[in-house]
C-alpha positions as CSV (number, residue, x, y, z in Angstrom):
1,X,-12.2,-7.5,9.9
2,X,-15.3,-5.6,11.7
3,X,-13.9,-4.8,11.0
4,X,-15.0,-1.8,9.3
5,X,-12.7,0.5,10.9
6,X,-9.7,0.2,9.4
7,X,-11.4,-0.2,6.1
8,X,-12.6,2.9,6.9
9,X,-9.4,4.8,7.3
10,X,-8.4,3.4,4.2
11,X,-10.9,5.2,2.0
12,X,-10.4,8.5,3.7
13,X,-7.0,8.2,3.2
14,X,20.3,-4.9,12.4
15,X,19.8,-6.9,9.2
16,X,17.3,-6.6,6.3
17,X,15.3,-9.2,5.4
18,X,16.2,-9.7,1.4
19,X,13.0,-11.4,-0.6
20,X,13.9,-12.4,-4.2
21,X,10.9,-11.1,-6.4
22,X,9.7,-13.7,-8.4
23,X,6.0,-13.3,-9.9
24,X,3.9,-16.2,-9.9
25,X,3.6,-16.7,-13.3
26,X,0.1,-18.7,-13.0
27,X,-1.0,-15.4,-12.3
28,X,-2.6,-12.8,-14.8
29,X,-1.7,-9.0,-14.5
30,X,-3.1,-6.4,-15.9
31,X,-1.4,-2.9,-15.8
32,X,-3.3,0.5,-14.2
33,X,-2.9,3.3,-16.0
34,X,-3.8,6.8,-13.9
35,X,-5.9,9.5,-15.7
36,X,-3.5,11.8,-15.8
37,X,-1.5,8.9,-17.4
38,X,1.4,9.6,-15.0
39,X,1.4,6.5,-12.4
40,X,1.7,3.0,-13.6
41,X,1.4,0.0,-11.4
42,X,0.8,-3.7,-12.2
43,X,-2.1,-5.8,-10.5
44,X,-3.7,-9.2,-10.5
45,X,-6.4,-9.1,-13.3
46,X,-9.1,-10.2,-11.5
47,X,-8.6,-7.4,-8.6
48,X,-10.0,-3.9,-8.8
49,X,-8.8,-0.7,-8.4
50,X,-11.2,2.8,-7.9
51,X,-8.6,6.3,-8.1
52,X,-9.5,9.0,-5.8
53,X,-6.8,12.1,-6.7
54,X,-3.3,10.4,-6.2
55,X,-4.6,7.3,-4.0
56,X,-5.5,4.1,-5.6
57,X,-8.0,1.7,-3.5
58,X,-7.0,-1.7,-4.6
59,X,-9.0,-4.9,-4.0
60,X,-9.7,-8.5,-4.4
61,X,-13.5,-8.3,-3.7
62,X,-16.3,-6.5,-5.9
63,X,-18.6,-6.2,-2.8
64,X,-16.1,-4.0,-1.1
65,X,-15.5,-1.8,-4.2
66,X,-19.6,-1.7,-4.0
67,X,-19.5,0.1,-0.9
68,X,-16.1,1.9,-1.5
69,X,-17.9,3.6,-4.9
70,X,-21.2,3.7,-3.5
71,X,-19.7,5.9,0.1
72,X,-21.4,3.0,1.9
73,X,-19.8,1.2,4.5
74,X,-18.2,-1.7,3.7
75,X,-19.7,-5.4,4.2
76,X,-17.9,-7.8,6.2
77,X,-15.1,-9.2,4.4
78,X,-15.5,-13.0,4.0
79,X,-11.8,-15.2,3.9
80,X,-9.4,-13.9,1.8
81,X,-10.4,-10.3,0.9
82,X,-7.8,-7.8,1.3
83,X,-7.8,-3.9,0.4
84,X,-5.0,-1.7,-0.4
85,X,-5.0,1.8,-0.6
86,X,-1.9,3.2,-2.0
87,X,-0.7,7.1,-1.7
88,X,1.3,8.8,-3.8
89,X,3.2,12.2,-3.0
90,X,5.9,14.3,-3.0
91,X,8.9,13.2,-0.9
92,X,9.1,16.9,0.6
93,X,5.9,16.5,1.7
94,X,6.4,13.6,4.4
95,X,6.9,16.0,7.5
96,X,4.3,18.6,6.7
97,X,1.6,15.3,6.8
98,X,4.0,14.1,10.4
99,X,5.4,11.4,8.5
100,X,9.1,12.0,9.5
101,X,12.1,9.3,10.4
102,X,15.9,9.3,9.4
103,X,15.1,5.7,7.9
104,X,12.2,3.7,6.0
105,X,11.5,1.6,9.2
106,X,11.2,5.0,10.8
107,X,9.0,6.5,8.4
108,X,6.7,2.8,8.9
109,X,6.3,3.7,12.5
110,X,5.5,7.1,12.1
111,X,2.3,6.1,9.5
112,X,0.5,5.2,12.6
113,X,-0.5,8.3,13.6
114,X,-0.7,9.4,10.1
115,X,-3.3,6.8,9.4
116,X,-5.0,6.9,12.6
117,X,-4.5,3.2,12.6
118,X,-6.0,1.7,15.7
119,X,-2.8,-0.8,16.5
120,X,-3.8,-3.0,18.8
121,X,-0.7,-5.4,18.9
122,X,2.2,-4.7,16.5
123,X,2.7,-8.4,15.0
124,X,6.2,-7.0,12.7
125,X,8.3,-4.2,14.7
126,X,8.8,-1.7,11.9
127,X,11.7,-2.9,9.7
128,X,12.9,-2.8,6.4
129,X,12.7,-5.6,3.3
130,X,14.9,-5.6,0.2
131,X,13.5,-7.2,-2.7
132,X,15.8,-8.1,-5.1
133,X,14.3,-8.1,-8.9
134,X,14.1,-11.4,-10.5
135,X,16.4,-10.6,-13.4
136,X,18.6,-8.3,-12.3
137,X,20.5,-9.0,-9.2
138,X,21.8,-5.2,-9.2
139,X,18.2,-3.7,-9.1
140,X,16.9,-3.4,-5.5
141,X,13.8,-2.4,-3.9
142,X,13.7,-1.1,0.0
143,X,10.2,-0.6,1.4
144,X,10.1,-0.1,5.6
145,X,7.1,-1.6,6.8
146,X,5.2,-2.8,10.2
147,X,2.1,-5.2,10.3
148,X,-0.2,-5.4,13.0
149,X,-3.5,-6.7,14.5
150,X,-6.5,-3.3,14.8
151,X,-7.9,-3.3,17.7
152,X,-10.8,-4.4,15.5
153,X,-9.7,-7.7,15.6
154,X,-7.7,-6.9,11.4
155,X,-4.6,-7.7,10.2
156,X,-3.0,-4.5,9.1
157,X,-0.1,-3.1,7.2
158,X,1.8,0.2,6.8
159,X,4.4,0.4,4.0
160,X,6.4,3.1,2.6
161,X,8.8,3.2,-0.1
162,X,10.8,5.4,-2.7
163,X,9.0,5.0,-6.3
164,X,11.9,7.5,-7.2
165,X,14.2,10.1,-6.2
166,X,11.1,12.7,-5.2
167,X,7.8,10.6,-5.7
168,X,7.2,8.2,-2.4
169,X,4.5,5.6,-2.1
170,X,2.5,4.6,1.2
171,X,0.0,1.5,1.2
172,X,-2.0,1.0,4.0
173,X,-3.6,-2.9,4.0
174,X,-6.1,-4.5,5.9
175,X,-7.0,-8.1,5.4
176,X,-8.1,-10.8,7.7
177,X,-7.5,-11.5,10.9
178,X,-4.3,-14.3,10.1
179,X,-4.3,-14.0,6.4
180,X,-2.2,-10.9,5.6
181,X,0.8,-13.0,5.4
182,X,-0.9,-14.9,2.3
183,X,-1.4,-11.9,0.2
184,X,2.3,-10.3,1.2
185,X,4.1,-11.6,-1.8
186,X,0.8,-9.7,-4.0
187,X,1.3,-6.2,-2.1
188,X,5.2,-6.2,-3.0
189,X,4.4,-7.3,-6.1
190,X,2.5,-4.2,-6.8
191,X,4.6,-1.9,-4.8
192,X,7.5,-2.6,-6.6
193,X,5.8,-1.9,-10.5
194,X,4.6,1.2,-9.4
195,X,6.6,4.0,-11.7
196,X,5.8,7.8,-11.8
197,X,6.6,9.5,-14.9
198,X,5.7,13.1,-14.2
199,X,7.3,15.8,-12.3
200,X,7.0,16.8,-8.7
201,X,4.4,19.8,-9.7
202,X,2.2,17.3,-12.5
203,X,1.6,16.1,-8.8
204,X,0.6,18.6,-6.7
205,X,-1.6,19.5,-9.5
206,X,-2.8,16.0,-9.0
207,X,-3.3,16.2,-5.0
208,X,-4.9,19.6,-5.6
209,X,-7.7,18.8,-7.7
């Protein structure tokens, strides 16, 4: 990723493929707890994770969390590094930000602009993935979502999903060039532990700090 640009935008802001979610139990978790001790999400314990309001910058590499704290810009990621930021918001809040689609694919493609993500080739037209949770084959997950390649040279990733009935979650992902796919299992991993236990308006308070 130069590599820098997408990284960049990250700090400053048919039929359904179905995926069985099943954790890789080699790996250690460790749970994130917000300040505001609303927002829960599970991560690899070895990855790192800097809140900024409701977003949550997520990586797998201390020198990029450096920068990220330090409001440098970020060193070149060597193999394997990835960084997620992940949003939080109201659900009424989509189309005032332009994020606006009948459907969760719809809402993927419209995070382009959002994001201001430099798509140089779309790799995944937007689509939709149902994840199925690993003991319980009556609780699903949906999450719409695109990949692409910057025109930077990354490997991006827009996803957006329902944490619940009002609260919806956007992670924007860049990784490098031809190892998103590596770390995909990871980033629903995390998507789907994410739970919000306050109200609509313990939010906004949130956003508006």
């Amino acid at each position: 990723m130069a590599k820098k640009t997408l990284l960049l935008i990250l700090i400053t802001m048919m039929a359904l493929p179905i995926m069985t979610h099943a954790q890789d139990d080699d790996m250690e978790r460790e749970i994130f707890e917000s300040e505001d001790e609303n927002f829960t999400f599970e991560h690899p314990a070895e990855w790192l994770v800097n809140e900024l309001s409701a977003a949550f910058i997520i990586t797998n590499s201390e020198a990029i969390m450096d920068s990220i704290i330090e409001g440098e810009d970020p060193p070149e990621p060597e193999s394997g590094d990835l960084v997620m930021t992940l949003l939080i918001m109201p659900s009424d809040f989509l189309p005032l930000l332009g994020i606006e689609g009948e459907t969760l694919d719809e809402l993927a493609m419209s995070l382009l602009d959002f994001t201001s993500a430099e798509a140089d080739t779309i790799t995944t037209e937007p689509d939709i993935i149902t994840i199925i949770a690993e003991d319980d084959d009556n609780l699903t997950y949906d999450i719409g979502y695109l990949t692409f390649v910057s025109s930077e040279g990354d490997d991006g990733m827009l996803a957006i999903y329902r944490i619940n009935d009002d609260i919806t979650g956007i992670a924007i992902v860049a990784a490098v060039l031809d190892e998103l796919e590596q770390h995909q299992a990871t980033i629903y991993d995390m998507l789907i532990s994410a739970n919000y236990d306050g109200t609509v308006d313990d939010l906004i308070a949130t956003l508006s700090q």
